[in-house]
Biopython code that builds the backbone (N, CA, C, O; Angstrom):
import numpy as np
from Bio.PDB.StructureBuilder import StructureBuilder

atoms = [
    (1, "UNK", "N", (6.948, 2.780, -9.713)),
    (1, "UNK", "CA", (6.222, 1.797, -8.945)),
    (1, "UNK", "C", (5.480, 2.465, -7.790)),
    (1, "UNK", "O", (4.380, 2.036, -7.442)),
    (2, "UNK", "N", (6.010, 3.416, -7.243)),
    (2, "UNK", "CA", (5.429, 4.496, -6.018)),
    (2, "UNK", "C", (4.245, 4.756, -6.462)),
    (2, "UNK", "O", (3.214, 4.362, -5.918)),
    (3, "UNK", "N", (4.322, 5.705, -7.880)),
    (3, "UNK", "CA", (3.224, 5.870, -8.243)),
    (3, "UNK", "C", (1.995, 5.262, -8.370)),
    (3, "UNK", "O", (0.884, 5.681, -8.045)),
    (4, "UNK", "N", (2.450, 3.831, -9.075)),
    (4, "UNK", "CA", (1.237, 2.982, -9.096)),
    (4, "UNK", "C", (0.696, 2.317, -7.992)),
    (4, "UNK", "O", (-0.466, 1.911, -7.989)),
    (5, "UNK", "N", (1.494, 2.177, -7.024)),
    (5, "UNK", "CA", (0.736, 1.235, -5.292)),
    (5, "UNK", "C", (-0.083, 2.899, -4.790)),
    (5, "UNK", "O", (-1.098, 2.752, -4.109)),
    (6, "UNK", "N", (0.341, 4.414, -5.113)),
    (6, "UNK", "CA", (-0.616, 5.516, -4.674)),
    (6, "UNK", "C", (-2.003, 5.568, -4.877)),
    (6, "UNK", "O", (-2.944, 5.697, -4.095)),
    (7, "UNK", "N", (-1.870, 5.345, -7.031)),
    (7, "UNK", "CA", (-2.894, 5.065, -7.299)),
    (7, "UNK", "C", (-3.712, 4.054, -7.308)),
    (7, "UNK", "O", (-4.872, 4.250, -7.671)),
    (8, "UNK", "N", (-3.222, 2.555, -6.850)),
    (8, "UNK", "CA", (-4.153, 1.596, -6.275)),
    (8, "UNK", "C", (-4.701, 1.643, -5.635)),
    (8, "UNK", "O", (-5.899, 1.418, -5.805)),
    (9, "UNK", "N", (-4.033, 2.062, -4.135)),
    (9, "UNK", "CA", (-4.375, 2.225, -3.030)),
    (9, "UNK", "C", (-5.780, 3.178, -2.878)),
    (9, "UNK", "O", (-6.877, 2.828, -2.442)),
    (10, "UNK", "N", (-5.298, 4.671, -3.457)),
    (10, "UNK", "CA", (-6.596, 5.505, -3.577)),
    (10, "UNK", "C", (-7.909, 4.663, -4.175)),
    (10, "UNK", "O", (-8.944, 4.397, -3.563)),
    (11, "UNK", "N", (-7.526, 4.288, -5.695)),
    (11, "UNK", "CA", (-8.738, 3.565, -6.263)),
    (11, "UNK", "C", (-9.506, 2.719, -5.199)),
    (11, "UNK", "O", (-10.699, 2.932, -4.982)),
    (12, "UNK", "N", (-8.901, 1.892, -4.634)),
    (12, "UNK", "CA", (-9.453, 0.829, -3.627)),
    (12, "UNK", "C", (-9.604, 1.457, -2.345)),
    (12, "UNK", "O", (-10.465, 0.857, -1.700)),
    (13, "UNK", "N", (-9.160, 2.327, -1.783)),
    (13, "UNK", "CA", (-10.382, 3.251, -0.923)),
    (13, "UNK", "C", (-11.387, 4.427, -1.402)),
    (13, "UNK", "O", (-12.057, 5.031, -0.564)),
    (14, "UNK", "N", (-11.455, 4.690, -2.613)),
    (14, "UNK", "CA", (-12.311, 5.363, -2.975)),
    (14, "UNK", "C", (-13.757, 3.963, -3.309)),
    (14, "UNK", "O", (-14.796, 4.299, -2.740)),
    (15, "UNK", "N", (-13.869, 2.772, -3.986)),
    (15, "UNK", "CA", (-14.209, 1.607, -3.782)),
    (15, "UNK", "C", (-15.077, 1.075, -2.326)),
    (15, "UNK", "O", (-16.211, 0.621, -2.177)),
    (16, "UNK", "N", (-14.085, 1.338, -1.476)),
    (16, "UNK", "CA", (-14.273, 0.956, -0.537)),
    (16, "UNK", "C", (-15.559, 1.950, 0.301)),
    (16, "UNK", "O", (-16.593, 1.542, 0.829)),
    (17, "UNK", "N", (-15.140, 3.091, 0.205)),
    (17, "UNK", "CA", (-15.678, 4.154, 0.554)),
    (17, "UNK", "C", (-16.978, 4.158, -0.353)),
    (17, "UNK", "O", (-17.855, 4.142, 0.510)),
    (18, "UNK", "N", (-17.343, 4.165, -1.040)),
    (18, "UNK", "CA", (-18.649, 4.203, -2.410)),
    (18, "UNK", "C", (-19.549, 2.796, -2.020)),
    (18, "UNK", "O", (-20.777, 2.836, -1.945)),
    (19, "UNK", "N", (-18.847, 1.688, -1.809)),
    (19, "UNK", "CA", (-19.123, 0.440, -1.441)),
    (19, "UNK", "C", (-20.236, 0.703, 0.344)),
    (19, "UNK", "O", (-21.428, 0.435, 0.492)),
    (20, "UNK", "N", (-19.670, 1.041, 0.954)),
    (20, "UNK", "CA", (-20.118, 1.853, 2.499)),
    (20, "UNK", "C", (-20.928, 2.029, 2.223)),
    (20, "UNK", "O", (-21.889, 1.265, 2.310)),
    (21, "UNK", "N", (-20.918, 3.461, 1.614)),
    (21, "UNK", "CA", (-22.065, 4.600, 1.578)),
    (21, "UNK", "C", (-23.088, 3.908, 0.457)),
    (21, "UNK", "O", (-24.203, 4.429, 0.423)),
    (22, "UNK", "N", (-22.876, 2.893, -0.389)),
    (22, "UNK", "CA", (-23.943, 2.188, -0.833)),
    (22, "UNK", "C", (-24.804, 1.398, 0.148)),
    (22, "UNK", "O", (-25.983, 1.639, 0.405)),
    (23, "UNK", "N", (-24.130, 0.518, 0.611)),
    (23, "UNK", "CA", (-24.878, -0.078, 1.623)),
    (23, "UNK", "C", (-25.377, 0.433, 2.775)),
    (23, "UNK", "O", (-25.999, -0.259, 3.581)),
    (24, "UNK", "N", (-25.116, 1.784, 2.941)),
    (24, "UNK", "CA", (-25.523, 2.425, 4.047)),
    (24, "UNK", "C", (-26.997, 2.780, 3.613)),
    (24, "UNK", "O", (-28.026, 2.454, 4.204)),
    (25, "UNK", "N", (-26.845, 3.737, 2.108)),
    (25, "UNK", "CA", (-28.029, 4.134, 1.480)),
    (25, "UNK", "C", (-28.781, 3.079, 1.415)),
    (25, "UNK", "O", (-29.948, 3.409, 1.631)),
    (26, "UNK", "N", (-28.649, 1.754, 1.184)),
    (26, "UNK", "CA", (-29.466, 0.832, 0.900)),
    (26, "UNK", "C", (-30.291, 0.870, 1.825)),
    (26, "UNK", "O", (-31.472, 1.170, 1.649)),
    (27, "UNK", "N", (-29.588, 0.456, 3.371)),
    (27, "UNK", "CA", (-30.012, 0.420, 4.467)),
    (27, "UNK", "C", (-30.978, 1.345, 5.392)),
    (27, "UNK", "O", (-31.272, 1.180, 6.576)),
    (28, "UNK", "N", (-31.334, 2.247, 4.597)),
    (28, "UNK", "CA", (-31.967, 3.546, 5.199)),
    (28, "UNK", "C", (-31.193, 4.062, 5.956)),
    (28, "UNK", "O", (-32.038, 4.185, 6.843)),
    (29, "UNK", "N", (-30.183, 4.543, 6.462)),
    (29, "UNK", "CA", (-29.263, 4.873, 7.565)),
    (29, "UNK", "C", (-29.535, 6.471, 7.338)),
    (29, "UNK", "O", (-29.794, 7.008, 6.261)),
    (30, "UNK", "N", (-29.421, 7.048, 8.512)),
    (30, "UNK", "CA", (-28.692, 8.763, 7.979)),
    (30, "UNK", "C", (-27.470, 8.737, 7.421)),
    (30, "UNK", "O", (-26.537, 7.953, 7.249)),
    (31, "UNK", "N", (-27.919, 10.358, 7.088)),
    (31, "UNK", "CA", (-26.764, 10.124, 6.077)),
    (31, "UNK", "C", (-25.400, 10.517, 6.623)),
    (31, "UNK", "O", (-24.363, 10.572, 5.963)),
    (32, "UNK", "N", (-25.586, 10.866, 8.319)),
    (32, "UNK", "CA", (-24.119, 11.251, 9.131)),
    (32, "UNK", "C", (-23.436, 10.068, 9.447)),
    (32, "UNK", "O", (-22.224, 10.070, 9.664)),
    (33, "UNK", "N", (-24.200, 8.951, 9.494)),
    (33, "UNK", "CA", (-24.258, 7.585, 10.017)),
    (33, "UNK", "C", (-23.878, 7.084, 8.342)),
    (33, "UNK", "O", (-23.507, 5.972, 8.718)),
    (34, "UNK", "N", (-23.756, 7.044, 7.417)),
    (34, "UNK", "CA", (-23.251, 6.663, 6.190)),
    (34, "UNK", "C", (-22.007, 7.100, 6.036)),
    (34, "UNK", "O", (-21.039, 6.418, 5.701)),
    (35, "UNK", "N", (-22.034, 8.459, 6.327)),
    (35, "UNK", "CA", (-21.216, 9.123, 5.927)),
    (35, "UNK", "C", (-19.597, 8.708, 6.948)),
    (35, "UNK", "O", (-18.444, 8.473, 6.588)),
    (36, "UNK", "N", (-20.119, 8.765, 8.014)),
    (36, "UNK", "CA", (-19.014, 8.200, 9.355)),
    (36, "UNK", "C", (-18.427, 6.983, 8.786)),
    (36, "UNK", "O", (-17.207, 6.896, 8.652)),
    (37, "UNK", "N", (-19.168, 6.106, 8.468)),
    (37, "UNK", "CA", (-18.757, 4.586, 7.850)),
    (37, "UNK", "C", (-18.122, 4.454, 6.366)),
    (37, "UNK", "O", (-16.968, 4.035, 6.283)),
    (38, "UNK", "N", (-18.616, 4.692, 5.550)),
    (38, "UNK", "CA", (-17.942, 5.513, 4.273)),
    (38, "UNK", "C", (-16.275, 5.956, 4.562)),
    (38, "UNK", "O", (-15.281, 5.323, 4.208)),
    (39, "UNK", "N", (-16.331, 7.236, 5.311)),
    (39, "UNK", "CA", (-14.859, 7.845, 5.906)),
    (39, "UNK", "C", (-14.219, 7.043, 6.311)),
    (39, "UNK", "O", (-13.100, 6.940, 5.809)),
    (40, "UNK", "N", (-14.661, 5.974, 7.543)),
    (40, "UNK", "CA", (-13.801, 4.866, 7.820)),
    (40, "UNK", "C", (-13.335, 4.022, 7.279)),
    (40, "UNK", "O", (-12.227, 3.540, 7.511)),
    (41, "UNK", "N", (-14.268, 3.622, 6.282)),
    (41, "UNK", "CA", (-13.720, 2.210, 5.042)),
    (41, "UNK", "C", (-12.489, 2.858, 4.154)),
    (41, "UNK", "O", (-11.447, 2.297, 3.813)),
    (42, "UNK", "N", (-12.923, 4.212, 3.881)),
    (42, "UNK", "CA", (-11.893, 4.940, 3.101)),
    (42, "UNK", "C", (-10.488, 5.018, 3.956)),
    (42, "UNK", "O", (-9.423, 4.674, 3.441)),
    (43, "UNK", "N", (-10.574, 5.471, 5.217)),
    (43, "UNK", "CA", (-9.226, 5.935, 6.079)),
    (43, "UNK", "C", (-8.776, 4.118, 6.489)),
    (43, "UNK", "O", (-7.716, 3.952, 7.093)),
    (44, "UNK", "N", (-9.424, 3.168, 6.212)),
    (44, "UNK", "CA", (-8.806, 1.841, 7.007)),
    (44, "UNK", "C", (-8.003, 1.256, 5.681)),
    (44, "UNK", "O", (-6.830, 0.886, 5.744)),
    (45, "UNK", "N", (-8.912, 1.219, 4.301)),
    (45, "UNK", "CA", (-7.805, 0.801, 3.538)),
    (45, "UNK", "C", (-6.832, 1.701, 2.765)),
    (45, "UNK", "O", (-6.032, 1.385, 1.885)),
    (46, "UNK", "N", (-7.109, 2.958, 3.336)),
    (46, "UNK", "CA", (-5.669, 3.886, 2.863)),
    (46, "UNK", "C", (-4.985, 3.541, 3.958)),
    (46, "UNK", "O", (-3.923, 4.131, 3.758)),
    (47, "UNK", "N", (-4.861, 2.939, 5.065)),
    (47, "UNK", "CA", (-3.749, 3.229, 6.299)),
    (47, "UNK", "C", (-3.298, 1.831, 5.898)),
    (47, "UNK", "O", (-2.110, 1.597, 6.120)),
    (48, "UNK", "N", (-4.212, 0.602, 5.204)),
    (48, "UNK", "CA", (-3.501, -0.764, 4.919)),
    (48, "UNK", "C", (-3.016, -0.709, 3.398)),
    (48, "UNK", "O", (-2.471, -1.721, 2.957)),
    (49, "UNK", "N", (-3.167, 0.353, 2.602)),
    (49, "UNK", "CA", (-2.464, 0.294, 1.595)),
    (49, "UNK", "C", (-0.946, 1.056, 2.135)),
    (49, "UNK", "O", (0.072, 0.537, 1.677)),
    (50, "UNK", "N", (-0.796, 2.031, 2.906)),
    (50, "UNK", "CA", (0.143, 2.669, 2.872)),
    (50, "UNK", "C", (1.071, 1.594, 3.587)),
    (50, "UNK", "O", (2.289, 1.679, 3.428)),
    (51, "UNK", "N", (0.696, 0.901, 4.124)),
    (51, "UNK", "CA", (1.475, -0.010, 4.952)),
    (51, "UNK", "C", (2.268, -1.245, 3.857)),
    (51, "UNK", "O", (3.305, -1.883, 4.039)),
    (52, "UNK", "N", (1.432, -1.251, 2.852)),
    (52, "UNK", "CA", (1.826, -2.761, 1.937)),
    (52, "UNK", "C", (2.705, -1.714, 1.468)),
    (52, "UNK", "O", (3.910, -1.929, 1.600)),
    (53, "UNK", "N", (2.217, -0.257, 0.773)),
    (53, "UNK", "CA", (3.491, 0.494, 0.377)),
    (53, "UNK", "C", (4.598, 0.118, 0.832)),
    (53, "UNK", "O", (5.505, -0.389, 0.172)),
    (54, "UNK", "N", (4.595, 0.341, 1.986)),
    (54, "UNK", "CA", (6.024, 0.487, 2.972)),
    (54, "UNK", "C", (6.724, -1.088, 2.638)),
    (54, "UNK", "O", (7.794, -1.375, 2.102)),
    (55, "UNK", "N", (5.861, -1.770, 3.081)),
    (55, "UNK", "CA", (6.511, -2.868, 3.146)),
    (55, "UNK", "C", (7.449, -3.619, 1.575)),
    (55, "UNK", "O", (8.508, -4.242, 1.508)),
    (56, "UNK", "N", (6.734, -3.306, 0.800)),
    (56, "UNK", "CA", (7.091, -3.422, -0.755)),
    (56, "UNK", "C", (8.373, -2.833, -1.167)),
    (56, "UNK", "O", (9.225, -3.370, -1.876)),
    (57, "UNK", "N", (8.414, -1.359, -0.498)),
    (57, "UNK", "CA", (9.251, -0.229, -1.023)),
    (57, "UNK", "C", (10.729, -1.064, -0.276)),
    (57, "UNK", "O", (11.840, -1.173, -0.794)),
    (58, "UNK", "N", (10.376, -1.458, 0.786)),
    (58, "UNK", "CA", (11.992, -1.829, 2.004)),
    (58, "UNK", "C", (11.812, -2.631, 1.146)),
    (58, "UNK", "O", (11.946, -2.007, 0.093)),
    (59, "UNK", "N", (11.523, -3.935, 0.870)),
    (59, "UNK", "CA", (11.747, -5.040, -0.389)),
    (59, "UNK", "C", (12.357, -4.873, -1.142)),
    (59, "UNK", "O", (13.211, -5.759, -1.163)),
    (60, "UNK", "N", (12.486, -4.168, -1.918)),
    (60, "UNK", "CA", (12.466, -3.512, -3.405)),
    (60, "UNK", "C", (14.101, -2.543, -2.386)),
    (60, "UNK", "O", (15.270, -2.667, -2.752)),
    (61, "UNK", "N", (13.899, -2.166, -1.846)),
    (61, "UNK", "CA", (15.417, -1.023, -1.366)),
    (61, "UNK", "C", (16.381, -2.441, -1.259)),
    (61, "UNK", "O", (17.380, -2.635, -1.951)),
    (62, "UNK", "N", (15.955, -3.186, -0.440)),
    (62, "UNK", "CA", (16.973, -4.133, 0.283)),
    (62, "UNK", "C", (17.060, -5.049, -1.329)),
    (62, "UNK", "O", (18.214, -5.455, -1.472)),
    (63, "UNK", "N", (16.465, -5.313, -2.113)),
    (63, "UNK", "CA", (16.909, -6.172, -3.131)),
    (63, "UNK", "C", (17.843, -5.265, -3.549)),
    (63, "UNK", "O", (18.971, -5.391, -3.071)),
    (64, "UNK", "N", (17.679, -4.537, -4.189)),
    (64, "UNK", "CA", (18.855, -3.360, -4.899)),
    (64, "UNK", "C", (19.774, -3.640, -3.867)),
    (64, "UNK", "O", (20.354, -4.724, -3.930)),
    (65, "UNK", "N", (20.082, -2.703, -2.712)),
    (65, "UNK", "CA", (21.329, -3.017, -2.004)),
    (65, "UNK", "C", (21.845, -4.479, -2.024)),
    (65, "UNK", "O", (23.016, -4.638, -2.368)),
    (66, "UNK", "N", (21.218, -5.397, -1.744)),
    (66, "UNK", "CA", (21.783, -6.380, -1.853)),
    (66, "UNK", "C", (22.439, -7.275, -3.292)),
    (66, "UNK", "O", (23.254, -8.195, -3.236)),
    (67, "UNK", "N", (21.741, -6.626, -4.682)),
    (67, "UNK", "CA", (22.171, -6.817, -5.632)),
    (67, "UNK", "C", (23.734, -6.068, -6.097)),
    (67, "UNK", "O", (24.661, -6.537, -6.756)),
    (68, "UNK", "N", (23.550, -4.629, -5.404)),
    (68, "UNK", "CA", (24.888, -3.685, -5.309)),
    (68, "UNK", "C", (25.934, -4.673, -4.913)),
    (68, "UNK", "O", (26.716, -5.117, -5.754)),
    (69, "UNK", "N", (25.981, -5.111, -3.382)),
    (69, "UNK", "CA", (26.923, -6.056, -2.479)),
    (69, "UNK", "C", (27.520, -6.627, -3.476)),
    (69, "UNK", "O", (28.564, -6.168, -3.940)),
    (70, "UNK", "N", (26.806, -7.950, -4.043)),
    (70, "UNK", "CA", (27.379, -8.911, -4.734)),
    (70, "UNK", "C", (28.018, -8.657, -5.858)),
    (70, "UNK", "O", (28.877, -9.446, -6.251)),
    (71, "UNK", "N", (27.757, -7.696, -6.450)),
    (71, "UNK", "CA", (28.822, -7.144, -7.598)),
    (71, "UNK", "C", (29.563, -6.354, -7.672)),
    (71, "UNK", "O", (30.282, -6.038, -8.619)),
    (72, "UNK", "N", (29.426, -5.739, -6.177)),
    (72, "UNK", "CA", (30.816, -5.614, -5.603)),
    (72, "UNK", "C", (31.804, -6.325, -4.904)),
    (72, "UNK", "O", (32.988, -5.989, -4.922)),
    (73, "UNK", "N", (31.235, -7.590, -4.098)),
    (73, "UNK", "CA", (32.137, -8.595, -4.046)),
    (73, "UNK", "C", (32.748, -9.422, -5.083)),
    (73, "UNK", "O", (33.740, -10.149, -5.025)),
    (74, "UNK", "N", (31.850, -9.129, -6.164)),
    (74, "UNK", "CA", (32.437, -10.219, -7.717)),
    (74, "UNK", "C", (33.864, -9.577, -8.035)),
    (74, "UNK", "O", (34.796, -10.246, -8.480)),
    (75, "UNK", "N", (33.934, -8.303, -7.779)),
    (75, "UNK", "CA", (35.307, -7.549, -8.272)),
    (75, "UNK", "C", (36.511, -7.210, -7.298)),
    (75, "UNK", "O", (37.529, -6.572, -7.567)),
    (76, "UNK", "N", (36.112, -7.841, -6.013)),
    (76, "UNK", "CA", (37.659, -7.906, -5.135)),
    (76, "UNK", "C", (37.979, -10.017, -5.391)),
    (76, "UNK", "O", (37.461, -11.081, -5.729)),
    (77, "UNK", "N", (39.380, -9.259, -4.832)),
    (77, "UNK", "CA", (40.647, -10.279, -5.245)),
    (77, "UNK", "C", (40.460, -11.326, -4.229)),
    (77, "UNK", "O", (40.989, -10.911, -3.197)),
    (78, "UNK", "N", (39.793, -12.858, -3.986)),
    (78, "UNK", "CA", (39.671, -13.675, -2.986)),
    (78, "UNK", "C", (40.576, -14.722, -2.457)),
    (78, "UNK", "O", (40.531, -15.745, -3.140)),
    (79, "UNK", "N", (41.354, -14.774, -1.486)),
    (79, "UNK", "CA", (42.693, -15.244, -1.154)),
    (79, "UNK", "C", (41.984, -16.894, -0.846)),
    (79, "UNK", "O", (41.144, -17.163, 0.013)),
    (80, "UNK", "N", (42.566, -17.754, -1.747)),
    (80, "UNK", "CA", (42.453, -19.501, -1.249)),
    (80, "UNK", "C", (42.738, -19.481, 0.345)),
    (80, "UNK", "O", (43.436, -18.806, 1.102)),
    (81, "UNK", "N", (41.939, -20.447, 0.452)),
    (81, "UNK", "CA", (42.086, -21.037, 1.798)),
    (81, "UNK", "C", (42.841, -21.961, 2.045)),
    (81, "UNK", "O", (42.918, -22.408, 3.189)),
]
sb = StructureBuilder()
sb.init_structure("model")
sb.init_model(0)
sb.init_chain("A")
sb.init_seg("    ")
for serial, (resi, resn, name, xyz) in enumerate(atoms, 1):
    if name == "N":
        sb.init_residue(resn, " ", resi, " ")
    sb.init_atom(name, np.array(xyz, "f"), 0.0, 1.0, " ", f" {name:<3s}", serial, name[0])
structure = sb.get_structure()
């Protein structure tokens, strides 16, 4: 699953980045001034993909641990109340 949110993430700032520098070219812009904007679209949704990473991955940890817990509580001995 790591693998595949890496390679999303890249795809969709490489996207993002191509997307820029299109509209930059469209725009007549220089091309340092494309290029600056381009880099940024690329570095903003790699820093918001790495973040959904993160957030997904603790998800995904804490379900497991918490699936562990309960089937380890299924197998101790529970005294009536």
């Amino acid at each position: 699953m790591r693998r595949l949110l890496v390679r999303m993430t890249l795809t969709a700032a490489l996207l993002a980045a191509l997307l820029a520098a299109g509209i930059g070219a469209a725009s007549k812009l220089s091309w340092s001034v494309t290029l600056l904007r381009a880099s940024l679209a690329f570095g903003i949704v790699a820093v918001a993909g790495a973040g959904v990473g993160l957030v997904l991955m603790r998800t995904a940890l804490r379900r497991y641990y918490e699936r562990g817990r309960v089937t380890h509580a299924a197998g101790r001995a529970r005294a009536d109340r």
